[in-house]
N, C-alpha and C positions, 0 to 999 in steps of 0.2 A: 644550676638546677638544684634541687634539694636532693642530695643522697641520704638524710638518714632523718626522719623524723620519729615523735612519740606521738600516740593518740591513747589518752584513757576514755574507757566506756565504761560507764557506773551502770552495772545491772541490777536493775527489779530483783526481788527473789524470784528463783527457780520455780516454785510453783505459778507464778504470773504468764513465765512467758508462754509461748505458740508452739514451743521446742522440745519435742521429747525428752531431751537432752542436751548438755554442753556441744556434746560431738557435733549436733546436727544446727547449732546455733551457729556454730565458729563454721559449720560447712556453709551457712544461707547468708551471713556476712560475705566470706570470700569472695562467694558468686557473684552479690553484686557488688564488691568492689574492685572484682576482674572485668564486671563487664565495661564498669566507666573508665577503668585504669588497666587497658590491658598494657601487659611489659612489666610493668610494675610488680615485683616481690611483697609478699604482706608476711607477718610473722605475729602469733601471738602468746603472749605472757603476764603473768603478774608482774607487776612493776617491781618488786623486790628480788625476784628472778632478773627480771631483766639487767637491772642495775649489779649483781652477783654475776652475770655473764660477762657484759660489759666490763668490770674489772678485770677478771680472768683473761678474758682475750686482749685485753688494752686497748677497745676502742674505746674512743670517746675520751 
C-alpha cells in the first residue's frame, strides 16, 4: 500500500476563495478527505518546509 505520498495544491489568491481564512480552508479539506479516507493521516505544508523536515528526520 502507499505509506507516504505528496500532493501539491496550487491556490487561487486568498481573496477568491469561500474561506475566511487559511485556518478554516485546511479545516473544509480535511473534512472531506476524512470522510473518503477514513484511517488515513493527512498533514499539511509548504513544500520547502516539508522537504527541511524530511531531512532532519531522515525520512525519505
Amino acid at each position: 500500500g502507499v505509506e507516504i505520498s505528496d500532493t501539491y495544491l496550487i491556490l487561487e489568491p486568498p481573496e477568491t476563495w469561500r474561506f475566511p481564512s487559511k485556518s478554516a480552508l485546511v479545516a473544509a479539506i480535511d473534512e472531506h478527505l476524512e470522510e473518503r479516507f477514513p484511517g488515513v493521516m493527512f498533514s499539511y505544508s509548504q513544500p520547502i518546509e516539508l522537504r527541511v523536515s524530511e531531512l532532519i528526520s531522515g525520512v525519505r
